[in-house]
N, C-alpha and C positions, 0 to 999 in steps of 0.2 A: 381349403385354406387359400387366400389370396398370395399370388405369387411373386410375393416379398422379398423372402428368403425361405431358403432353405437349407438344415441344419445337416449337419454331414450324417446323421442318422437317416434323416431323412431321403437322403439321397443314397444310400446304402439299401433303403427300402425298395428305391425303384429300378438301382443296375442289377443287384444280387439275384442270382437265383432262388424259385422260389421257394417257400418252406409249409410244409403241409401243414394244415389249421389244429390248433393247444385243443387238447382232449382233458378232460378233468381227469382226476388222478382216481387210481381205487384203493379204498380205504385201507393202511397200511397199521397197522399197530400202534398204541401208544399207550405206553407200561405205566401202570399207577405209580406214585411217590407219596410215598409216609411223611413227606412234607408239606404235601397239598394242604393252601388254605381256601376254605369252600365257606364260602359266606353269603348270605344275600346280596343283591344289588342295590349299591347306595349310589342313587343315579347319578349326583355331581362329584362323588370321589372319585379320586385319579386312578390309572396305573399307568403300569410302566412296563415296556417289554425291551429290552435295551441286549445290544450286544456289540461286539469288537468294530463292526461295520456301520451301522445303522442301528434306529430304533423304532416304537411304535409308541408314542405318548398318548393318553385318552381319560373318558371319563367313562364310570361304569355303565353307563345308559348304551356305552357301544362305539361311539363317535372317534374318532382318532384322526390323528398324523401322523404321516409315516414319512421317515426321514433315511435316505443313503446319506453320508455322512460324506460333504457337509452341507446337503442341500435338502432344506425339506418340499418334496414331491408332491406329499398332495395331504387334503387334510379334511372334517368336517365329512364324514362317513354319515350316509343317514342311507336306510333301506324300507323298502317300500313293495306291502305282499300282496296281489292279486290275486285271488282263490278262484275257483272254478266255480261258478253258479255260485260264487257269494260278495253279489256285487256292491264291495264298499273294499276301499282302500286302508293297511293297516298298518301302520309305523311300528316296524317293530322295533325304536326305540322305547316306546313305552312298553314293552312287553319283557325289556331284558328284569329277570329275574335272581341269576343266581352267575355268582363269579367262584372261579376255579384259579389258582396261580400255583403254581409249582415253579421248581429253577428250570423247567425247559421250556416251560408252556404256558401260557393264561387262554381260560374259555370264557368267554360271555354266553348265557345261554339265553336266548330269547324262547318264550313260551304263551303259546296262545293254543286255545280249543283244537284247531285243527290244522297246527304244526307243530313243530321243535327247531329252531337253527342256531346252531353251535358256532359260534365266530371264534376261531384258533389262531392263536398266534405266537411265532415264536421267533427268534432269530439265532440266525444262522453265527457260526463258529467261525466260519472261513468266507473266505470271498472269490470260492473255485464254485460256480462261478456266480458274481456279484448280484445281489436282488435282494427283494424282502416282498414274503408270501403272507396271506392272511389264506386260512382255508376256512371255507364253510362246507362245514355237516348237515345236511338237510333231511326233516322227515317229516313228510303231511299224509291227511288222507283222502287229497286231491289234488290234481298237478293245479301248478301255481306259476306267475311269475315274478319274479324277484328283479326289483329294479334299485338296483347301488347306485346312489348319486355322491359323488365326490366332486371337491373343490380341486381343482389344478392352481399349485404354486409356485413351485420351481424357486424358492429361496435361498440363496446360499447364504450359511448360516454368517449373523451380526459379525464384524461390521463391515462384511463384505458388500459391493453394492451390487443390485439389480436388475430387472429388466423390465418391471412393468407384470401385468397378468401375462401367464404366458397364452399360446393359441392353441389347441389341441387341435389335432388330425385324425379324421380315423380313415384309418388303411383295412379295405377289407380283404379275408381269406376265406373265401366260398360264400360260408353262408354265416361266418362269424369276422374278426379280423383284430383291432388293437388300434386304442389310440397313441396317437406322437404328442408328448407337450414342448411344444419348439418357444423357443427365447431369440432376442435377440440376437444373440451371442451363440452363433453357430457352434461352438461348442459342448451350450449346456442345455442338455433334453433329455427328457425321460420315456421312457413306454410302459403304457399301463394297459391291460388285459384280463381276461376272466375266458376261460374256455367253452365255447357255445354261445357266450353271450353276443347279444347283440347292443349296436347303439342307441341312444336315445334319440334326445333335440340334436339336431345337427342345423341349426338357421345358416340359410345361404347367404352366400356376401351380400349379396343384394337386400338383405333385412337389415332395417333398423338395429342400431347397436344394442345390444343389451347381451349382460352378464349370466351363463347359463352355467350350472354344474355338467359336468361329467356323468353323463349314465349311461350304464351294463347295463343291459335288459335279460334276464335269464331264464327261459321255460324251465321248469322241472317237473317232471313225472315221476312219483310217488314207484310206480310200478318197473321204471328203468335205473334210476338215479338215483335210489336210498343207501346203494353202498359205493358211492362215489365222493371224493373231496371234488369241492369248485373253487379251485386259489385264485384267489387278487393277485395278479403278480405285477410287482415293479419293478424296472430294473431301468438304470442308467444308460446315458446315450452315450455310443463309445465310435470313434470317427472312423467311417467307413467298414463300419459293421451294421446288418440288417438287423434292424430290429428286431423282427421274426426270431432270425437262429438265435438271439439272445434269450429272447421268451422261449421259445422251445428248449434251448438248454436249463434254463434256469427251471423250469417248469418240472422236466425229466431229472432234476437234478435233489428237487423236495424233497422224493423221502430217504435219500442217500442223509444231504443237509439235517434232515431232523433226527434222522439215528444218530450220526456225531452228535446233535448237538446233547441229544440225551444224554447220552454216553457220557458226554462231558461231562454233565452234573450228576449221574449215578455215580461216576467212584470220583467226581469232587474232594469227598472228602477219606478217599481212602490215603491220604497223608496228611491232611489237615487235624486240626485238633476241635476235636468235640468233646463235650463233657455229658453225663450218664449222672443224674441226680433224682431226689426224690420230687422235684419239681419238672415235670415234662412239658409243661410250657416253657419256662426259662430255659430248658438243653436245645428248645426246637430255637426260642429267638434269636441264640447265640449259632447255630447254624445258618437263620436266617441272614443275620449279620453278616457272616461272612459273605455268603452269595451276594447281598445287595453290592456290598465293596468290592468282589467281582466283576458285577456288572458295571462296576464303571472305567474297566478297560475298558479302551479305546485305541485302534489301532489309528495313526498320522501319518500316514506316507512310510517310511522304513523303522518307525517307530512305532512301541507301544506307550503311551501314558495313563495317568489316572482324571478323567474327569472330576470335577466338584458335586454334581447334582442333575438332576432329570425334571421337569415339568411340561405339561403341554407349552407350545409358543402363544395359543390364539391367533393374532393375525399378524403378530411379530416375526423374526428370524430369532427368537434368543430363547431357546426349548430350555427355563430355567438359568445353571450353569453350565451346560453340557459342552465345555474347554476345560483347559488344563489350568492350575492355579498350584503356585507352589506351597503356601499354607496349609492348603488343604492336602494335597498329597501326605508334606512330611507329618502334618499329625497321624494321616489314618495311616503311615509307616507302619508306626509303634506294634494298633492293631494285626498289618498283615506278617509282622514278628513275633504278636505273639503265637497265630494261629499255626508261623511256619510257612506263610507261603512269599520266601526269600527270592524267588524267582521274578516275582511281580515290586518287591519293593527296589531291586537292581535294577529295573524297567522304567520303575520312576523314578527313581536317584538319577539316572542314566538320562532322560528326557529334562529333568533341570542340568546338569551339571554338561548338557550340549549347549543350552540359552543361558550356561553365566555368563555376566557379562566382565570385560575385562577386566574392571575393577576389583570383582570377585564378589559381586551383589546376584543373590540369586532372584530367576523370575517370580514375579506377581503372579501374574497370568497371563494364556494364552489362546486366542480362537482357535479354532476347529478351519478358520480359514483365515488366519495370518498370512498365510504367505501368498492372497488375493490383494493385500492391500499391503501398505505400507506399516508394518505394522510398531516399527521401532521409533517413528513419529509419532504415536498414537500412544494416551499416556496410562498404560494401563501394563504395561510390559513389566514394569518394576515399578511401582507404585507402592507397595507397601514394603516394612524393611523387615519386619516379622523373618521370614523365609529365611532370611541368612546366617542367623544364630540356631535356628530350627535344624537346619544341613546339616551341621557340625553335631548339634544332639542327635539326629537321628542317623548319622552316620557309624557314631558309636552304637548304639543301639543297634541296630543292625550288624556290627562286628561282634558285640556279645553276646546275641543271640545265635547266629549263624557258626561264627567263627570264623569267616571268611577275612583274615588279615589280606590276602591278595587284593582283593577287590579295594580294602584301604590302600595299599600300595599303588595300585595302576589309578589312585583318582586322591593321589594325596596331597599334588596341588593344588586341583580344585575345595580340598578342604582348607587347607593352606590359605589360600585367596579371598575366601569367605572371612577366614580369622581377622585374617590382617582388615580387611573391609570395617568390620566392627571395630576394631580396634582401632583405623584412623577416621572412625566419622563419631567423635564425640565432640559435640560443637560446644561444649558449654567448659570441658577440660574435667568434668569429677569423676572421669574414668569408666563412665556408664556408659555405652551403645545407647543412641536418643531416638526420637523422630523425625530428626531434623533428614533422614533419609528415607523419609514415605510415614504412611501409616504404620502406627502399632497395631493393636486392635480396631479403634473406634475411626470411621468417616466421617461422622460428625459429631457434636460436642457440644451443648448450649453452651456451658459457660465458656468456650473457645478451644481451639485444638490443643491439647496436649503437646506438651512439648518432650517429656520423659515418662512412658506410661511406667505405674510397679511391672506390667504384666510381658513390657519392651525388656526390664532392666534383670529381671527374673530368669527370661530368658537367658540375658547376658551372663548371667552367672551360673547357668547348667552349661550352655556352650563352652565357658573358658576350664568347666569344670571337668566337661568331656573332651578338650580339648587334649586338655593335662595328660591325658589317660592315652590319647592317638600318639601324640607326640611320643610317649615311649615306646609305644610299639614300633613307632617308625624311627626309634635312638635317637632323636634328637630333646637332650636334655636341656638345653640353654630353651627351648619352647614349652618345655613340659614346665619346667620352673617358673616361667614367664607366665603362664597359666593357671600355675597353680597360685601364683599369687592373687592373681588377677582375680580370679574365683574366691578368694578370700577377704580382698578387698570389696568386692562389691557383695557379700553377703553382711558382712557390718556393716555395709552403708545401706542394706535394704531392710536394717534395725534403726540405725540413726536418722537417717534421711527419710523414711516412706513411715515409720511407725508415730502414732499420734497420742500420745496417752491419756487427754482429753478425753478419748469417745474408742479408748483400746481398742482401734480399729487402723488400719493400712492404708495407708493415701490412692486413692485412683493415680495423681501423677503427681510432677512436678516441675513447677512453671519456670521458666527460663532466669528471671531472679531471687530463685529459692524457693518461694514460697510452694505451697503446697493448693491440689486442689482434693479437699479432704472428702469428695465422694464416695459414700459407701457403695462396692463393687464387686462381683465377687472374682473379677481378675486376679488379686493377690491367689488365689487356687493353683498359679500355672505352676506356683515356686515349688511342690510337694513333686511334679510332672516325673521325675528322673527317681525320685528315690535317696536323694544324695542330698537335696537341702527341705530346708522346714523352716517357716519365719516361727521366731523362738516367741512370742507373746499372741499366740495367736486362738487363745483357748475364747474368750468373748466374741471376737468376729466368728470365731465358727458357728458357737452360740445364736448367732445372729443369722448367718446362712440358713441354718435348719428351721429357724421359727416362720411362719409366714410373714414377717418382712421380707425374705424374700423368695421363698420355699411356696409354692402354690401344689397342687397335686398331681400334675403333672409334668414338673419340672421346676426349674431354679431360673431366678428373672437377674439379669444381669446387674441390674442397680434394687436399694434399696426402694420400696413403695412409699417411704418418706422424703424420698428426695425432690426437691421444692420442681426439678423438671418430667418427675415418674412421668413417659406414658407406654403405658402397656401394649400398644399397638404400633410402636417403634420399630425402627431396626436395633437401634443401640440403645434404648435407654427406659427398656423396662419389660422388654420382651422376653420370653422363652427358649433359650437353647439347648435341643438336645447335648452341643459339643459344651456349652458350659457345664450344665447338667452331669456331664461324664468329667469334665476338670473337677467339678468341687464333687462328686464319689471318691473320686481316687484320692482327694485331700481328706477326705474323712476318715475312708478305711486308714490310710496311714498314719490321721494323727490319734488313730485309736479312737473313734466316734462309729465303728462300725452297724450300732442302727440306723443311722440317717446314710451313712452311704450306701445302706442296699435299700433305703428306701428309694434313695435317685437313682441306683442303678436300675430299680424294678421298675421304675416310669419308663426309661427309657424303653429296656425289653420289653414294655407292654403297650409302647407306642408300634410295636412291630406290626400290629394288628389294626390299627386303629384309623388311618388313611391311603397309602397305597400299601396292597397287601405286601406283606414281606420288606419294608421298605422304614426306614422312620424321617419323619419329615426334619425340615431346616431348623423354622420356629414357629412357636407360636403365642399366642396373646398372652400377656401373665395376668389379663384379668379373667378372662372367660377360656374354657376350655375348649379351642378349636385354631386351627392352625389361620396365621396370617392369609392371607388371601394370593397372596405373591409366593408365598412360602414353595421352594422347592421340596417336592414333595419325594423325592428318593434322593435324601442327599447325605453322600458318602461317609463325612465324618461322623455325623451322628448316629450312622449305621456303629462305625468304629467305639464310639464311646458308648456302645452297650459291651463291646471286646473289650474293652483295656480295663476298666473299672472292675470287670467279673475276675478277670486272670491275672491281673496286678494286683488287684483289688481285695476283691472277697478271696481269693486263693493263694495272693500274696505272691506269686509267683515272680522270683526274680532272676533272673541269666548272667550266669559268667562262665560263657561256654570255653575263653579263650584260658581259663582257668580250672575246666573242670567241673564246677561249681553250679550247682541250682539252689536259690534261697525260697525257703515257702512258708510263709506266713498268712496261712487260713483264716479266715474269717467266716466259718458255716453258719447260716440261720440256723436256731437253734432248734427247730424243727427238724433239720437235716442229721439222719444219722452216717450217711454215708456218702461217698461224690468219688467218682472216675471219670479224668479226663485222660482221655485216649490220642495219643501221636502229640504230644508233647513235645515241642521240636527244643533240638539240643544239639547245637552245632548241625555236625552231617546226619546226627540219628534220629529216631524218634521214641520216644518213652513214654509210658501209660504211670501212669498216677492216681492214684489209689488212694481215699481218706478214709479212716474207717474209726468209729468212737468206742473204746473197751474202756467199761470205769470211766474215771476222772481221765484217760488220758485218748488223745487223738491218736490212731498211726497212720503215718507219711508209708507209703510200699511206691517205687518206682522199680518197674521192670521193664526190660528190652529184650530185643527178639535175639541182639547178640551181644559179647562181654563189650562194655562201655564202660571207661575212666568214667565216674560218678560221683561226687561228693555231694549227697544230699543231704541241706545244716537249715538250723532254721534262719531267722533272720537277725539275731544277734552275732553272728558269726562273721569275722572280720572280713572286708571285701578285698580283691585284688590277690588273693593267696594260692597259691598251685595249691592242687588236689592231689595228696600222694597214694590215692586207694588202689587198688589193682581193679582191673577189666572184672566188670561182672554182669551179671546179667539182671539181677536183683538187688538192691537196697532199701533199709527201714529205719525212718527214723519216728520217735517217739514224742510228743507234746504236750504239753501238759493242758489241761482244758480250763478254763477261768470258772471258780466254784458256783458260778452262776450265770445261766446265759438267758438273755429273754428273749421273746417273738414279738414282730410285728405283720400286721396286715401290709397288704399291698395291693393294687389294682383301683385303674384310672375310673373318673365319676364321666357318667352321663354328659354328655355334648352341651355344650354351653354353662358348664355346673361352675361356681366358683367355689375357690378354697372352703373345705369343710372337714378335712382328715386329719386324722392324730398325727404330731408331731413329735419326736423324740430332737427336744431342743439342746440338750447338753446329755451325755456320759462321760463320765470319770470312774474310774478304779484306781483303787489302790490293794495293799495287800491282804487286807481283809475287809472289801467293802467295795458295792457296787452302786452308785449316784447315779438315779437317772430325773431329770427334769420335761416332763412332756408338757404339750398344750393340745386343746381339742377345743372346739366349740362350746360354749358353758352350758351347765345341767349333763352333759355326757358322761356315758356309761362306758366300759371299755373293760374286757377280758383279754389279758395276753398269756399267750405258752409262754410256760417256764422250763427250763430243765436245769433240776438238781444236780450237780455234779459233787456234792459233798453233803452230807447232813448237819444236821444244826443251823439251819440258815434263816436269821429273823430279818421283819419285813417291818418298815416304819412309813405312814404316808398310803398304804394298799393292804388291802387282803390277800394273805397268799393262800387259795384252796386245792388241795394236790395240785396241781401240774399247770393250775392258772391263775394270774393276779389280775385280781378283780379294784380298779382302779375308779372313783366318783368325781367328776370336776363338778367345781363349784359353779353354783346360776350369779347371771351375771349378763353383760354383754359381749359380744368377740370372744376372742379365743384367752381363755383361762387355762391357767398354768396350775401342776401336783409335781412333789418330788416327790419320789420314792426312794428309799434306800433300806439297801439288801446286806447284812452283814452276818460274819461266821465268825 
């Protein structure tokens, strides 16, 4: 290295005493998981190995970046095998074969005639002490040498600024040793290592400038080295510490590191809520779920927060969204209340309600290195005004879930603040929370920005509605009443003002001189969000959600396909999102359309599989079936809206812990005879829930490990009411089952397929009669499971043959529409 500078690491290298040369590790245990997904290798799908510290972004061919948080290290992983007496060089990117991910681990497995290397990776729990390891498993049947070339980048992650390429150093120790990536900025350096190896290019100052990778060179012997790990180890440059003792601690520190982190996620879920159904892929994705939302802790200096998203950067600093963003937290809230894990949504309540600002406007978003740069000039902070009506709903939410009054108390100004925020930024006077304070939803907008989105104002009336409810626990009635009005004024005026009868559909927004912008959208969704309001005309826009206008088969496109701007490959304005996707389930199952909302909820679930394993991507195209190109491909809320939709949703589960009280309104495919969901969180306890079908009726059984106030009602059962039952350990309630339930298929088409799946466009019941209206492609055939729930049940519009209705759409072009209707 020319004698520039030198980084205090570096200079640690050369006073400290010395430290004897990283030995590979010997291979240490690692316990199967019934989670494990083992798929072939789909060379340019992502993954993601992500934890509280750092992460490892990549694609399945092997390649990756690895990130200490918040700087990414080094990136562009490519390996290179020299056999003994077989002289031709072999990329084992082309040879990875087969991927492994579980919640502690992901393996790439490379496979060629006369080796195996197993590329492991995982991250660490804790930062005692700081690093991130890749190990390789090696086994040939002849010694070989393994040449790792990696790119050094030393990025501090957007929009912090940096340094240029950085330089690497290698320092050697005997007959091996460790390179330095020094920066500018005597501060920021990394050390990267591999035990035995040696270096590669090393061009002397005196050459010609040109840009070389980073290469480990590594003999192995078949005969000495097959039961050995060989870790990549990285770790940060920490001033006036030898690199050396860092690698060697961190090196000695592996399989300490990887037993925690195991650990971690074997009894993950021994209080978390999982469900036990006749469908074991859906129990597995809803576990999945949780762990991806998980993984996007993130520890910031003496804080935890919740990241947005995971993607490789490429040559960027911007790995996706991997910062913090308040929209996204407070939706995927909901999820970590329903699963129970009230720990982590106090972490992120706790990480906005330090960045309100004094107004009482909560944050947008924030990097991962805000506080490198100026970041309260930079306009990204509170950008959008979503987040502050959001607070207030999920603040409640989190009180009746948990039961934690305290927690409202010691942060009830900050809820406070929020209110009032909304309440004094309505710039037009009609009592709505507008835009005129950031973005709603949408950044951009052919026909021009919104000035009142429905999806801003909707909010605004669950917040004042949740507000109502804070206010009395905390006795101040001149604000509960204040709210409660407020909430009642703006749900008339989200009938007078947003509804169109023209085209009995919902306004996208409304423009600063009334008028309306009448875009069909499926925003109007967010109103159902709480449980507590419903736009009252809303049976034809649902209508219209399910058909493919705007229903594709693997999710729901945020604007109509008729909209004179559709384009499908949009952010905003015709695209795919999971988290819509999970808004209009939850609006279905509640407004009683329960086929069509498990058919969005089962895209979702079955995206879990489908790009990075375990993971469900951001969005994706609403013409052809594959994700946006930009698309963060592990991102959190759309993890969440396979949770909320199942456990609000299809199970109907609703909380009023601070009363007692759990509301469950089932919705089983009617396939399913029976579903336990296990650690049911209930305040401080946890309860197992039990559905079971005898006859015509459902039973609800919840039981606890010890006697628990319970009142378990269905969902007709008036909200807000002390529960006067005595402690018990067991309760049952009874349900009555609707005399006829149908089936539908489920599971995503083929990679680039476009819409071709049966729709369930409308369901209505009444007291004796069940209306269902589908579409399918014309000339199609379709068998669905019935179950009888009463005899006598005639069928008009279908065949019904024991236990399945056999249904003929007419030829034709596109999708053609059959009612059927079931009456007793």
């Amino acid at each position: 290295m020319p004698a520039l500078y030198l980084s205090a690491f570096a200079v640690a290298a050369q006073t400290n005493s010395p430290v004897a040369a990283l030995q590979p590790i010997p291979r240490f245990a690692l316990h199967p998981d019934p989670l494990t997904i083992a798929a072939a290798v789909q060379p340019s799908h992502p993954f993601t190995v992500a934890g509280p510290y750092g992460a490892i972004f990549g694609e399945q061919s092997g390649t990756l970046e690895a990130w200490l948080y918040p700087v990414k290290i080094l990136s562009r992983l490519n390996i290179i095998a020299e056999i003994a007496d077989y002289p031709v060089p072999i990329h084992l990117g082309e040879h990875a074969t087969a991927i492994e991910v579980s919640p502690s681990m992901t393996t790439i497995t490379y496979s060629h005639a006369a080796f195996t290397v197993k590329q492991r990776m995982f991250a660490a729990r804790t930062a005692d002490p700081a690093g991130m390891a890749i190990l390789f498993e090696i086994a040939a049947v002849r010694p070989m040498v393994l040449t790792f070339q990696l790119q050094p980048d030393m990025l501090r992650m957007w929009p912090a600024p940096n340094f240029g390429p950085p330089d690497p150093e290698w320092v050697k120790q005997n007959e091996s040793g460790y390179y330095i990536l020094h920066t500018t900025d005597p501060a920021v350096s990394a050390a990267v290592a591999m035990p035995r190896a040696r270096p590669g290019t090393l061009p002397p100052y005196q050459e010609r400038p040109k840009t070389y990778p980073v290469e480990l060179k590594l003999s192995f012997d078949p005969k000495t080295d097959s039961d050995l790990f060989f870790p990549l180890l990285i770790v940060g440059g920490h001033p006036n510490v030898d690199p050396a003792h860092d690698l060697a601690a961190f090196n000695a520190a592996i399989p300490r590191q990887y037993a925690e982190t195991e650990s971690y996620w074997s009894h993950f879920f021994d209080t978390r809520l999982t469900v036990e159904t006749p469908d074991p892929q859906f129990d597995r994705a809803l576990r999945w779920a949780e762990i991806a939302i998980d993984q996007g802790r993130v520890h910031f200096q003496d804080e935890t927060g919740l990241i947005a998203g995971y993607y490789e950067s490429g040559d960027s600093a911007r790995p996706g969204f991997d910062w913090f963003f308040g929209r996204d937290a407070l939706w995927t809230s909901f999820a970590l209340n329903s699963y129970g894990d009230f720990d982590l949504t106090r972490q992120a309540l706790d990480f906005l309600i330090r960045r309100q600002r004094s107004d009482g406007k909560i944050m947008h978003e924030y990097s991962q290195a805000a506080d490198l740069v100026d970041w309260k000039s930079l306009p990204y902070f509170y950008a959008a005004a979503d987040a502050t009506p959001l607070f207030v709903m999920a603040m409640e939410d989190y009180v009746n879930t948990s039961g934690r009054v305290d927690y409202l108390q010691n942060h009830w100004d900050a809820v406070r603040s929020a209110w009032r925020f909304t309440r004094s930024h309505d710039s037009d006077g009609d009592g709505i929370y507008d835009n005129s304070e950031g973005t709603g939803w949408v950044e951009s907008w052919p026909p021009g920005m919104p000035h009142q989105e429905i999806y801003l104002a909707a909010l605004d009336q669950q917040a004042a509605d949740s507000m109502s409810r804070l206010a009395v626990l905390m006795q101040d009635s001149a604000l509960a009443d204040a709210a409660r009005r407020k909430a009642a004024e703006i749900r008339a005026q989200l009938e007078s003002i947003y509804y169109q009868p023209s085209t009995h559909f919902y306004a996208f927004s409304r423009n600063a001189g009334g008028s309306l912008d009448p875009t069909a959208t499926i925003f109007p969704s967010v109103a159902w969000w709480s449980g507590r309001l419903a736009l009252a005309r809303a049976d034809d826009m649902l209508d219209r959600w399910a058909s493919s206008e705007f229903s594709t088969d693997w999710g729901i496109r945020d604007v109509s396909e008729q909209t004179p701007f559709f384009d499908p490959i949009s952010y905003h304005q015709g695209s795919v999102w999971p988290l819509f996707t999970g808004w209009v389930s939850l609006a279905e199952y509640r407004a009683g359309r329960s086929l069509a909302g498990y058919r969005h909820l089962m895209q979702n679930a079955d995206l879990t599989w489908t790009q990075d394993p375990g993971a469900v991507t951001e969005l994706l195209s609403g013409e052809f079936f594959q994700p946006l190109g930009r698309s963060s491909s592990h991102q959190i809320w759309s993890s969440a809206m396979v949770v909320i939709p199942a456990l609000r949703g299809m199970f109907g589960l609703d909380w009023d812990a601070l009363h007692h009280t759990l509301r469950v309104a089932p919705r089983l495919p009617a396939a399913w005879d029976r579903a336990l969901l296990r650690n049911v969180p209930f305040g401080g306890a946890r309860v197992d829930l039990q559905f079971t079908r005898e006859g015509g009726r459902l039973i609800a059984r919840a039981q606890s490990s010890v006697p628990v106030v319970l009142c378990l009602t269905d969902e007709a059962a008036p909200h807000d009411r002390d529960c006067h039952s005595p402690a018990a350990v067991e309760r049952t309630l009874e349900l009555p089952l609707p005399p006829v339930e149908v089936g539908i298929p489920h599971g995503l088409p083929a990679a680039g397929s476009r819409t071709g799946q049966l729709h369930v466009v409308s369901q209505r019941s009444s007291a004796n009669r069940l209306d269902l209206r589908l579409a399918a492609p014309a000339g199609g055939s379709y068998d669905l499971p019935v179950r009888l729930n009463r005899p006598g049940v005639r069928v008009a519009g279908a065949q019904l043959t024991g236990s399945l209705l056999h249904m003929q759409f007419p030829a034709g072009r596109g999708y053609q529409h059959v009612t059927v209707s079931l009456s007793w």
